[in-house]
Backbone bond lengths (Angstrom), bond angles and torsions (degrees), N, CA, C in turn:
res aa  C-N    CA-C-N  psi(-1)  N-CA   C-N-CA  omega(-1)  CA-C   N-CA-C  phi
1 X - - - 1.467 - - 1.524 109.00 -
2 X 1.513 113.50 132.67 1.510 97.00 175.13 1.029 106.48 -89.03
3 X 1.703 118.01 -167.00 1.867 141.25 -128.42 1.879 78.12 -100.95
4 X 1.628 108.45 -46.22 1.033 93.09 -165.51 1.863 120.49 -75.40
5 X 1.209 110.76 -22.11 1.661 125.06 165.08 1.488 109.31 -50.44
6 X 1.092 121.66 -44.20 1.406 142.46 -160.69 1.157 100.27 -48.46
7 X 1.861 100.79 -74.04 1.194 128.26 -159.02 1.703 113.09 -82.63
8 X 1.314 125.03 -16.80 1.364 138.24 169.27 1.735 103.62 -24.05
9 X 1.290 149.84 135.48 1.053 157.21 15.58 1.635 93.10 102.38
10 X 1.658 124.93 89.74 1.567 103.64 171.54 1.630 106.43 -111.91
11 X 1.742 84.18 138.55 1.775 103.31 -170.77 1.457 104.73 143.63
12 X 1.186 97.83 174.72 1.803 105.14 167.02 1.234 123.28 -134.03
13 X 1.666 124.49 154.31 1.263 110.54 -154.23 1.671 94.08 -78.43
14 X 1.370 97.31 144.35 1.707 110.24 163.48 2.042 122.29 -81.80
15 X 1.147 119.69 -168.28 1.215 124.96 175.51 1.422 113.75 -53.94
16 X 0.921 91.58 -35.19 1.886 104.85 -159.70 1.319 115.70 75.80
17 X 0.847 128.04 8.39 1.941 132.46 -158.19 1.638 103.61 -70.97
18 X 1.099 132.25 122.13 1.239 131.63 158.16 1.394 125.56 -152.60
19 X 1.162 130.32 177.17 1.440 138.30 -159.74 1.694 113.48 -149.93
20 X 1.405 129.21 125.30 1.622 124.47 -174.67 2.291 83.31 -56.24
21 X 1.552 74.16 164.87 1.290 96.46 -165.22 1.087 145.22 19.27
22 X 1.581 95.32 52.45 1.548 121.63 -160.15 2.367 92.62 -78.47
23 X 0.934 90.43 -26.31 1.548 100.76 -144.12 1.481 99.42 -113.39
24 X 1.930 118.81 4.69 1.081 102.17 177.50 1.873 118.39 -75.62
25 X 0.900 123.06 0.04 1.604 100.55 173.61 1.371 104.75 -79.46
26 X 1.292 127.82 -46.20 1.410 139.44 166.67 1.884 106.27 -25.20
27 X 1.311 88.96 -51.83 1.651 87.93 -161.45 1.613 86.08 -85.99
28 X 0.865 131.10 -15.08 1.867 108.93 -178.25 1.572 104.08 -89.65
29 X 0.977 125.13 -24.32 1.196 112.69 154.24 1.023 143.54 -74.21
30 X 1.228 118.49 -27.64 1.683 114.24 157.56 1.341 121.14 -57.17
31 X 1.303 119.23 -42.36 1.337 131.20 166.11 1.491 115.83 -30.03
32 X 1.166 94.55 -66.57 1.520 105.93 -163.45 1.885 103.19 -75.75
33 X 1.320 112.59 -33.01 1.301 97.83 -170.62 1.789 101.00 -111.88
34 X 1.250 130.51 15.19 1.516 125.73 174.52 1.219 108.31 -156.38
35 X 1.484 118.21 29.86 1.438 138.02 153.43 1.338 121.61 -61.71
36 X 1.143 126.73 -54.35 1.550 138.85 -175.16 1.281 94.92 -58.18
37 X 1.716 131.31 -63.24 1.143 114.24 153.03 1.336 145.40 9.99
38 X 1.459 91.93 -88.47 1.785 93.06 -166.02 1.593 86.95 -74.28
39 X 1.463 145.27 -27.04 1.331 129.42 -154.41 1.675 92.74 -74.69
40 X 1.389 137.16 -18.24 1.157 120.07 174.09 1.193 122.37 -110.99
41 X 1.443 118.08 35.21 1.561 118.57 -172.71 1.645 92.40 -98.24
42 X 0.914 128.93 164.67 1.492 148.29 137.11 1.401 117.82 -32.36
43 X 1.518 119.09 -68.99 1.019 138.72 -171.97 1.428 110.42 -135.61
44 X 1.245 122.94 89.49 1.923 150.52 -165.13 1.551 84.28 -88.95
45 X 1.730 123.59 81.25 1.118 104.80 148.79 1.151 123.13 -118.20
46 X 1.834 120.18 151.82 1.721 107.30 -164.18 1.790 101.44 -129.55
47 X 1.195 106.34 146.77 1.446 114.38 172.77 1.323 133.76 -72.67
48 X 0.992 134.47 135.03 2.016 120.54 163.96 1.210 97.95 -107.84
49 X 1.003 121.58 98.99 1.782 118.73 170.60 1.582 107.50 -82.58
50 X 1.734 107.62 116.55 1.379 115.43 169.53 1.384 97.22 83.49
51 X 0.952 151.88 67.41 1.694 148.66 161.69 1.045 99.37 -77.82
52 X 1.050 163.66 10.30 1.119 160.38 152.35 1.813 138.40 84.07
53 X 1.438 129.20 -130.36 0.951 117.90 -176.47 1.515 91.01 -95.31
54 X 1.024 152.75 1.41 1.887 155.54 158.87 1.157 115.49 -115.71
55 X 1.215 128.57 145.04 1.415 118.73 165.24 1.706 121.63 -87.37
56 X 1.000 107.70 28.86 1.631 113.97 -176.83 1.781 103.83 -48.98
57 X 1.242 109.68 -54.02 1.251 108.81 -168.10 1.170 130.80 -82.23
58 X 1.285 107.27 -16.96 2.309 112.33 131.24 1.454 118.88 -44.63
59 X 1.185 127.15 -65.61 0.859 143.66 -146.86 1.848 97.42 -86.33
60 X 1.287 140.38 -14.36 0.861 140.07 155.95 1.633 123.99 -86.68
61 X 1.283 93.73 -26.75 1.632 109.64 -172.47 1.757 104.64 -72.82
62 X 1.599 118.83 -25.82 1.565 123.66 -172.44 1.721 76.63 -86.45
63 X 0.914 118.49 -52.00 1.515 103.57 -155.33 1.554 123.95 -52.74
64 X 1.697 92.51 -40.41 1.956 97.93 169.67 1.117 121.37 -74.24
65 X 1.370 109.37 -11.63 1.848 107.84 -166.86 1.244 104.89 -98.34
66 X 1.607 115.75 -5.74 1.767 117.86 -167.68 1.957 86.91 -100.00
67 X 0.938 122.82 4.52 1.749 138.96 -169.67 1.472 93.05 -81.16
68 X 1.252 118.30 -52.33 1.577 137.27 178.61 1.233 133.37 -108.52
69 X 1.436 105.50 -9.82 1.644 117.49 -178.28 1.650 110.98 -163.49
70 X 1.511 107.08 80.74 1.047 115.10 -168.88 1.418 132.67 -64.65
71 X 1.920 106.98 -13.48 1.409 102.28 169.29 1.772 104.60 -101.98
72 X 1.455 120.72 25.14 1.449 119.13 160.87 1.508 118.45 -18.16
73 X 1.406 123.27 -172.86 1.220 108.87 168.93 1.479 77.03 163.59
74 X 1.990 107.83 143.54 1.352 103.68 -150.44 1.795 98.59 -144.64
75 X 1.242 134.81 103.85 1.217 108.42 -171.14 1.809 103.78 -102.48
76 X 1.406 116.16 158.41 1.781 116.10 165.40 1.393 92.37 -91.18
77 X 1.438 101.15 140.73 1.318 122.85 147.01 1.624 115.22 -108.30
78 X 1.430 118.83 143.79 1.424 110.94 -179.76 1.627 87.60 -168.24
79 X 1.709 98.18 143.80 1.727 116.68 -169.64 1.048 98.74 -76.24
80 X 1.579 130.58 -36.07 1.600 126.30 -165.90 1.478 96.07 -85.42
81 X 1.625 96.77 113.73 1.586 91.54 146.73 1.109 128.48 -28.35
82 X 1.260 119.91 -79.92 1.553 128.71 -156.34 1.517 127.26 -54.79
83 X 1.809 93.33 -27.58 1.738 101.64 157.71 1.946 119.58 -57.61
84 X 1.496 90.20 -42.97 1.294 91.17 -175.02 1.385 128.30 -53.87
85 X 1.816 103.70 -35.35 0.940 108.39 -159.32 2.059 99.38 -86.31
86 X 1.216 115.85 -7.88 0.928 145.32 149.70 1.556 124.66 0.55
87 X 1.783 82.13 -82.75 1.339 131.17 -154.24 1.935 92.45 -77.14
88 X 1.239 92.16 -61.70 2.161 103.68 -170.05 1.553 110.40 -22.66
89 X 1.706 122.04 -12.05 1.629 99.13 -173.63 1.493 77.80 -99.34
90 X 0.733 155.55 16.82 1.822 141.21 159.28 1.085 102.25 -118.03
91 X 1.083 134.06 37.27 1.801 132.43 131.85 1.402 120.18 -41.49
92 X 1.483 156.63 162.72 0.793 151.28 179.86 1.734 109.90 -176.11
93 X 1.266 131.93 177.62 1.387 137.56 158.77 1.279 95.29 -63.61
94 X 1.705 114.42 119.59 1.153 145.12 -169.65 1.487 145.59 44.30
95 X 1.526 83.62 32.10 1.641 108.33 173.23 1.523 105.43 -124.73
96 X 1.302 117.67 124.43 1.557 109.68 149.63 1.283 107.52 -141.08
97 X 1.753 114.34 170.39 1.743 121.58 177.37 1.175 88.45 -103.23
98 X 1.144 100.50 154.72 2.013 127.79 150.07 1.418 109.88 -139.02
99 X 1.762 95.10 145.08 1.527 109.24 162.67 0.942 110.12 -79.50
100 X 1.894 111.03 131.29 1.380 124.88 -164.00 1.248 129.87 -151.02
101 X 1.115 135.03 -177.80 1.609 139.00 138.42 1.402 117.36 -135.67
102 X 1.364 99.61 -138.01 1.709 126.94 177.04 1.540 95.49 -73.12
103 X 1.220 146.17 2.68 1.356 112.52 158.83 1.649 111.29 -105.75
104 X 1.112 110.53 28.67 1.510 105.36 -173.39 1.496 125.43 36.68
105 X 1.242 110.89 78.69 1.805 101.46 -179.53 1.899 119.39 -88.72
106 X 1.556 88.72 81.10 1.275 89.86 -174.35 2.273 87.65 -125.64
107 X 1.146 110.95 173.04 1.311 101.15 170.28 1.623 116.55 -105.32
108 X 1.127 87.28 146.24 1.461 98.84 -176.12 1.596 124.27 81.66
109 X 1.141 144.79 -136.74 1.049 138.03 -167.71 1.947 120.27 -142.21
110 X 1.382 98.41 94.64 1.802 101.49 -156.48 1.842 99.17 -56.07
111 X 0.912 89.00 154.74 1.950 112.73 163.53 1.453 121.05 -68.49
112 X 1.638 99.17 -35.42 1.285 83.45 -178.15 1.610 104.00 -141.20
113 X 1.299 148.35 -168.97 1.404 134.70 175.37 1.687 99.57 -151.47
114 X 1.269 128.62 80.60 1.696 110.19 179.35 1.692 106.41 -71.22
115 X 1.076 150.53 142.59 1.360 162.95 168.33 1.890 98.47 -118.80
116 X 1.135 113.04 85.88 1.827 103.79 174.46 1.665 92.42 -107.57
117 X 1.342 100.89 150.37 1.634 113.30 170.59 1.405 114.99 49.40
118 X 1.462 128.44 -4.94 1.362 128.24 165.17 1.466 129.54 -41.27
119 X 1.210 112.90 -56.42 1.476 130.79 -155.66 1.546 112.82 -100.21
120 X 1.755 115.87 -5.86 1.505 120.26 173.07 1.545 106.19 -61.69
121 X 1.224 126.45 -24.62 1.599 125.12 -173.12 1.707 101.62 -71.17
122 X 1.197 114.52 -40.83 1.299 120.76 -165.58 1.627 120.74 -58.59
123 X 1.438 99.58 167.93 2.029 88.67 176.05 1.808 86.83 -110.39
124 X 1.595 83.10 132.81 1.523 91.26 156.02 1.191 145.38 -20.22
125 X 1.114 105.35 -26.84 1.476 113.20 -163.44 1.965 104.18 -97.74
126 X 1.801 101.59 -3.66 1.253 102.34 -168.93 1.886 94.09 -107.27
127 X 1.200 134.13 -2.28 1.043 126.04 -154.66 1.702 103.47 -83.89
128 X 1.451 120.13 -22.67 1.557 133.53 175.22 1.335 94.91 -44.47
129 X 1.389 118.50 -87.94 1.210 144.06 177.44 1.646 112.60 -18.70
130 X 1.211 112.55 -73.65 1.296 120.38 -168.28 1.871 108.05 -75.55
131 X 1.165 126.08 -13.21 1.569 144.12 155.52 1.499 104.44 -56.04
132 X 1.452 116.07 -69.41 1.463 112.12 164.68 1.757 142.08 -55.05
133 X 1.405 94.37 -13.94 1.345 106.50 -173.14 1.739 90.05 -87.16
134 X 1.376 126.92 -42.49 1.452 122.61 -151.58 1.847 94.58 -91.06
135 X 1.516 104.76 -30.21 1.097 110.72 178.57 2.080 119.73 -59.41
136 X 1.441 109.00 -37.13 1.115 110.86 164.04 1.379 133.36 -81.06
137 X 1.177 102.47 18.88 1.611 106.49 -179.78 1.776 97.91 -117.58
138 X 1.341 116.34 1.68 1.741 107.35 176.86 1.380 124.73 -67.29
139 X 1.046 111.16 170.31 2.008 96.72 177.30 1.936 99.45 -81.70
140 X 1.190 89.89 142.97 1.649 98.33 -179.37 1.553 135.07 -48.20
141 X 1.112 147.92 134.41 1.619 108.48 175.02 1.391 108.49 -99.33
142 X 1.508 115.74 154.86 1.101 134.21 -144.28 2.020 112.55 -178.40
143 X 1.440 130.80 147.34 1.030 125.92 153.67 1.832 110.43 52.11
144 X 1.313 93.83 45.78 1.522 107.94 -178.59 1.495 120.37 77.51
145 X 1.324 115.69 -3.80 1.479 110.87 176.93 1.082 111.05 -100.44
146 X 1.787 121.05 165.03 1.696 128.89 -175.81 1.468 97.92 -78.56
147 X 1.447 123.63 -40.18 1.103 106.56 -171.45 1.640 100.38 132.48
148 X 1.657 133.32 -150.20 1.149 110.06 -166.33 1.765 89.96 -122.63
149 X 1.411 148.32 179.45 0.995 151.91 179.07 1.327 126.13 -129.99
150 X 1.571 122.48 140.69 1.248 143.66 -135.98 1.543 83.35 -133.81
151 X 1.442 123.63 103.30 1.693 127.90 175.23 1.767 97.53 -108.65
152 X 1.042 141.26 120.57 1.306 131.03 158.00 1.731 105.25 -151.47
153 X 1.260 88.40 136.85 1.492 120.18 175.43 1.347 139.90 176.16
154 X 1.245 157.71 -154.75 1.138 125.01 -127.84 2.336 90.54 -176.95
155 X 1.459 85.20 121.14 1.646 87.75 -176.29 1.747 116.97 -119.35
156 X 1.301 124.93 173.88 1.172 106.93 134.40 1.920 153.78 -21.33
157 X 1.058 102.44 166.85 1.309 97.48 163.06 1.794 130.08 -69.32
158 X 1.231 108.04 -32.97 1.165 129.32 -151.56 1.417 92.93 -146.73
159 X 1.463 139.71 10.07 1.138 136.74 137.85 1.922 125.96 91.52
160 X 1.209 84.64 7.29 1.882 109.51 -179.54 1.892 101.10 -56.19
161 X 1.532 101.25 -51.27 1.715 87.25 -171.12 2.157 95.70 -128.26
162 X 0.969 91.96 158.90 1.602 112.21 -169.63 1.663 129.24 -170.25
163 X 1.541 101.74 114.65 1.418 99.84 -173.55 1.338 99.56 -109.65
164 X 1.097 122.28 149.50 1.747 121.14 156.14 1.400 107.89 -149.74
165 X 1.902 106.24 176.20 1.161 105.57 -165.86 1.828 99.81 -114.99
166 X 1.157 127.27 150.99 1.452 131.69 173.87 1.357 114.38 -94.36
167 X 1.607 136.44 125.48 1.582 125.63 -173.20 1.514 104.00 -145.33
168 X 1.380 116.79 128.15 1.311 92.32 175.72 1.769 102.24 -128.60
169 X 1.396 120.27 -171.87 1.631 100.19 -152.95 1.218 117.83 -50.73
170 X 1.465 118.65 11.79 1.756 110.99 -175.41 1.763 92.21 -95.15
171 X 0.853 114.76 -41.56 1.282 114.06 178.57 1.750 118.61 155.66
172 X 1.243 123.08 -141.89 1.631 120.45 168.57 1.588 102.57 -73.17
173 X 2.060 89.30 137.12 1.597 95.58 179.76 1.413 103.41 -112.31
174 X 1.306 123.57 -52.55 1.109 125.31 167.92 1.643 119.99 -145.71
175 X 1.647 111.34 -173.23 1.324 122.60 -168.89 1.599 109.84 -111.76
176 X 1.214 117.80 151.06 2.265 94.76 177.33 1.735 73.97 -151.75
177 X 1.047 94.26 167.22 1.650 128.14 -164.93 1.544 103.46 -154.53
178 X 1.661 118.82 117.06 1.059 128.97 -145.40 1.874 96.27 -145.20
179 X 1.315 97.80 142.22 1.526 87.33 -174.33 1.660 120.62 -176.92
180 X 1.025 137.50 129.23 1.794 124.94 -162.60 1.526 85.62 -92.03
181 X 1.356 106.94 128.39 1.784 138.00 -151.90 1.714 82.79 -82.54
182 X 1.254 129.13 -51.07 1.324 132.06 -178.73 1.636 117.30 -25.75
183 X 1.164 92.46 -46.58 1.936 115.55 -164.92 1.311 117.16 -93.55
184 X 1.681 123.68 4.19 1.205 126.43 -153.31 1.398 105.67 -100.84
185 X 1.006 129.36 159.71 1.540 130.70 176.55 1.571 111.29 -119.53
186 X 1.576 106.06 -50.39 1.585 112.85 174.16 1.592 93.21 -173.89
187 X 1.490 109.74 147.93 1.356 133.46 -167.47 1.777 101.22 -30.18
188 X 1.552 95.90 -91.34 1.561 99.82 158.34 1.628 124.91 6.94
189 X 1.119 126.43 -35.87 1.599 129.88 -171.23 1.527 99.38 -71.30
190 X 1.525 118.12 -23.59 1.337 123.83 -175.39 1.528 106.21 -75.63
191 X 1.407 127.74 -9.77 1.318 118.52 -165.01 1.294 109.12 -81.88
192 X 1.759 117.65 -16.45 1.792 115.32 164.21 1.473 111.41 -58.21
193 X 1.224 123.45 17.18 1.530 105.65 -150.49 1.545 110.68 -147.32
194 X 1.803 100.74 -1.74 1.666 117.79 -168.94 1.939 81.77 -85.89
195 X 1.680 84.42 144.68 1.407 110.04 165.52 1.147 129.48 -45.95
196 X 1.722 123.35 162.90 1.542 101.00 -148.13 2.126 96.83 -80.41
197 X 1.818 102.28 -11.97 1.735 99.88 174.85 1.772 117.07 -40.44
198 X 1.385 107.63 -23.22 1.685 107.34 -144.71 1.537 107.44 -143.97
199 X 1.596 117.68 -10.07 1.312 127.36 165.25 1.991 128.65 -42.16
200 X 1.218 74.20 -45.77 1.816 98.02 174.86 1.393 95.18 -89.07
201 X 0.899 143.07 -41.02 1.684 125.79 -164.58 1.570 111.93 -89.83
202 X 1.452 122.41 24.56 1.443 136.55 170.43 1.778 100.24 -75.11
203 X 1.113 100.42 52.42 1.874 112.28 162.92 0.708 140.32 -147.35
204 X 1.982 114.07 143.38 1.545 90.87 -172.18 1.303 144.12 -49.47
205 X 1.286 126.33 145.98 1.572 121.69 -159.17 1.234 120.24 116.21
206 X 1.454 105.92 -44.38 1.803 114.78 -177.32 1.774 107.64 -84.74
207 X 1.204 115.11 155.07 1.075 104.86 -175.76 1.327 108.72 -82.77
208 X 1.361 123.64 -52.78 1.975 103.55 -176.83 1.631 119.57 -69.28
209 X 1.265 123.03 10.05 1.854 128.44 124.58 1.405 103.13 -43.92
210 X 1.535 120.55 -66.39 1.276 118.46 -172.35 1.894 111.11 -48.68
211 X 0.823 91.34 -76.56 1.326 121.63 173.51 1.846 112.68 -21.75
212 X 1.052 99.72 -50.05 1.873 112.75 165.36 1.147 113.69 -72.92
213 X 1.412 115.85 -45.91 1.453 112.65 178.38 1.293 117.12 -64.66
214 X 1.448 144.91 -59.41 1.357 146.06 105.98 1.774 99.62 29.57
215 X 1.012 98.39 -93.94 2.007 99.95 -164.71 1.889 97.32 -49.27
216 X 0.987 120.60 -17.77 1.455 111.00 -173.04 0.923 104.95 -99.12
217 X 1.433 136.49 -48.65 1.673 119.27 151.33 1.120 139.44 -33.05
218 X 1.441 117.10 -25.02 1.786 112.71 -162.85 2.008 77.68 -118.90
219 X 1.258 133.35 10.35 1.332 128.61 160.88 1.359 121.16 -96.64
220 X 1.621 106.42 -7.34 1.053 117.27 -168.79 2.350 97.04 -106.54
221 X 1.134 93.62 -45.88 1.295 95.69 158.45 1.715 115.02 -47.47
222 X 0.664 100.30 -57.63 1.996 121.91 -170.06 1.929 104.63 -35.36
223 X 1.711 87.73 -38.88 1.883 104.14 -176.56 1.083 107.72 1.21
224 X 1.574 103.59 -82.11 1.623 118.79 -165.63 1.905 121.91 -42.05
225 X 1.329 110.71 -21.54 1.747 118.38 172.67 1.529 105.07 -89.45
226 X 1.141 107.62 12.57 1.386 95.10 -166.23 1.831 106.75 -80.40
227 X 1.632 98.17 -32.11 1.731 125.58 160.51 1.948 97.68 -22.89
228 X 1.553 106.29 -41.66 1.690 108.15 -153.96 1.541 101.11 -85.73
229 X 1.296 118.36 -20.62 1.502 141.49 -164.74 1.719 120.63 119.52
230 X 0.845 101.12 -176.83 1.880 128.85 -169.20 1.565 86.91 -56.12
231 X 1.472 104.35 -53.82 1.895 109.99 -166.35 1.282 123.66 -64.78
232 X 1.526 110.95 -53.15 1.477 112.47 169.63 1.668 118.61 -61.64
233 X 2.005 125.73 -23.42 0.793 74.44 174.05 1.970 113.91 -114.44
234 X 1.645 110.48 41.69 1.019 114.28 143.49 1.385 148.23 -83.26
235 X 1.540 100.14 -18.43 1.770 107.02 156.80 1.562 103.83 -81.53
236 X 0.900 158.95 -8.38 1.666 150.38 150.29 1.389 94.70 -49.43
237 X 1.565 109.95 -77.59 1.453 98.03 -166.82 1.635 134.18 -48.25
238 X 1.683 102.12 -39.89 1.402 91.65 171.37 1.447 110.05 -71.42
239 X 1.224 136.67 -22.02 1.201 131.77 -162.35 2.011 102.47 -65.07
240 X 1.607 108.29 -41.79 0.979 111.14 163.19 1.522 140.01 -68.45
241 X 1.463 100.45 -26.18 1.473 98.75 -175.92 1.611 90.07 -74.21
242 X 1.365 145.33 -30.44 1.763 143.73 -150.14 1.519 81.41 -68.67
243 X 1.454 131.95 -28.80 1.468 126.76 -164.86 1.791 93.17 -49.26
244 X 0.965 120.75 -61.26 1.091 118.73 -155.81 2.167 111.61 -122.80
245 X 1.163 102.61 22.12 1.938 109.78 -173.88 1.511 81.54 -140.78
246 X 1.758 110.77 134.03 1.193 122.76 147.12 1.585 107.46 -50.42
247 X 1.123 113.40 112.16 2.108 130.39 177.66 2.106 90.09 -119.05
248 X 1.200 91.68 114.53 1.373 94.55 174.67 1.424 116.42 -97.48
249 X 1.723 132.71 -4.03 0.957 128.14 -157.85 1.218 94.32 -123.16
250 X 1.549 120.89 -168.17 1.750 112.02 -165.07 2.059 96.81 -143.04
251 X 1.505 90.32 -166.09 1.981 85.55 174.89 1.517 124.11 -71.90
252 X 1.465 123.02 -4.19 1.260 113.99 152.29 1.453 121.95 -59.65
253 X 1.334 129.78 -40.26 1.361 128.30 -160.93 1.411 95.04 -96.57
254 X 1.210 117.74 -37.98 1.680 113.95 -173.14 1.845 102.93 -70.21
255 X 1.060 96.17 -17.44 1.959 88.57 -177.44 1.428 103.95 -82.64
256 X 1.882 129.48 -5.02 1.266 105.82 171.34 1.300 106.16 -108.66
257 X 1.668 119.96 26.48 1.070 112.29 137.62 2.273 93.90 105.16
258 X 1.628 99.00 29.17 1.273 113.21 -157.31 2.043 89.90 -120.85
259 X 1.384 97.41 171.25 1.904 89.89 154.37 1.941 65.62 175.86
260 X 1.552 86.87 139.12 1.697 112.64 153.56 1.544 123.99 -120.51
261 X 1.297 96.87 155.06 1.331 108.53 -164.35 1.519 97.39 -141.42
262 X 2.010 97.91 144.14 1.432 99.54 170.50 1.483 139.81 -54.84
263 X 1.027 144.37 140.83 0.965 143.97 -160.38 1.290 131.56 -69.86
264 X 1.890 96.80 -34.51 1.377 115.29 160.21 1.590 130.31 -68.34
265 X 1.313 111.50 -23.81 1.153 115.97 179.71 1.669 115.32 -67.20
266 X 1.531 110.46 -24.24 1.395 116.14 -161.13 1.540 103.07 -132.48
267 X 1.252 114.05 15.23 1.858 139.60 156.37 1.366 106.89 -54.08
268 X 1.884 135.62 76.25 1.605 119.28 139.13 0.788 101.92 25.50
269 X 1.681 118.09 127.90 1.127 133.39 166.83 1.613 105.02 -101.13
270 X 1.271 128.81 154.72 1.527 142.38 -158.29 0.899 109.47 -77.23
């Protein structure tokens, strides 16, 4: 094999499409729940996999994570050259790009890995694979830490609704469903927006079919708070759906309009 095969870039280039604060629910949640994290690593470094044709979403992603972890440090990766080369006048203290893919060519072992809008091009059947590949490149856990984190999922244009999945080297941990309560009609509206693992499996039979159907019932129950706003009566509903769905998160996260769920519960069935 030659030097240059070797070293080739695995993946394919995506749209590039993005928008500034395309990715802030994404990034407030990491914050808040894999912050402590990077604030005690040594070396807090985090990925943007695929930022696309701008680097906005580097360049926002150092900014929230230095909110909670001030020696963060954030590099873009992106397959297209030409983005990359792009990107280099917004370099800064603790930002850089690299030409890249799925093997992350950064050294050593990042803290964190965001993958947004990457993996919608892909066929299902490739997303195992490429989960494990990004998954073995995290920092290990060890000495009280989880280890490093695997965020990927898939939003809007402009960033109103967003699901992704959480994995860390053991594999998928959980699911979160993210969304500005303003714009919502019924839970379900989020299912344009589930990752490419679970996009196709919105049927009956599968459980996060179940799982939507479920959130739209107990949202539909909820009606009567709706008098209080969009928010109160979306913490009812999750409060109700936890009756019966592993909900791992509580009324802080559900008041920005978020609720996670285990991963296993809403794991394709075989």
């Amino acid at each position: 094999m030659s030097s240059r095969a070797a070293t080739r870039p695995v993946g394919t280039v995506t749209r590039g499409t993005t928008n500034p604060n395309r990715l802030r629910r994404m990034d407030r949640w990491i914050a808040a729940t894999h912050g402590a994290e990077l604030r005690r690593a040594t070396d807090p470094v985090a990925v943007d996999l695929g930022y696309g044709a701008t680097p906005w979403t580097a360049v926002e992603l150092l900014l929230r994570l230095r909110t909670v972890a001030p020696r963060a440090r954030v590099v873009g990766v992106e397959i297209e050259p030409a983005r990359v080369a792009a990107a280099r006048p917004y370099e800064r203290d603790g930002l850089l790009f690299r030409h890249g893919g799925f093997e992350i060519p950064v050294p050593g072992r990042p803290l964190l890995v965001r993958a947004a809008n990457v993996l919608r091009q892909y066929d299902e059947g490739e997303v195992a694979a490429v989960w494990e590949r990004l998954c073995s490149r995290l920092a290990p856990a060890g000495g009280g830490s989880r280890g490093g984190l695997l965020v990927e999922g898939t939003c809007d244009e402009i960033g109103r609704r967003h699901v992704w999945v959480a994995l860390g080297t053991e594999g998928p941990r959980t699911v979160t469903f993210a969304t500005r309560l303003g714009s919502l009609e019924r839970p379900s509206d989020l299912a344009e927006r589930l990752p490419k693992a679970l996009i196709h499996r919105n049927v009956p039979g599968e459980p996060v079919h179940a799982f939507l159907r479920d959130f739209d019932r107990a949202w539909a129950a909820a009606a009567p708070y709706a008098s209080y706003g969009a928010r109160q009566r979306w913490m009812r509903a999750v409060r109700d759906l936890a009756a019966d769905w592993p909900v791992t998160d509580g009324p802080v996260r559900w008041r920005q309009g978020e609720v996670t769920v285990r991963w296993a519960a809403l794991a394709p069935r075989t």
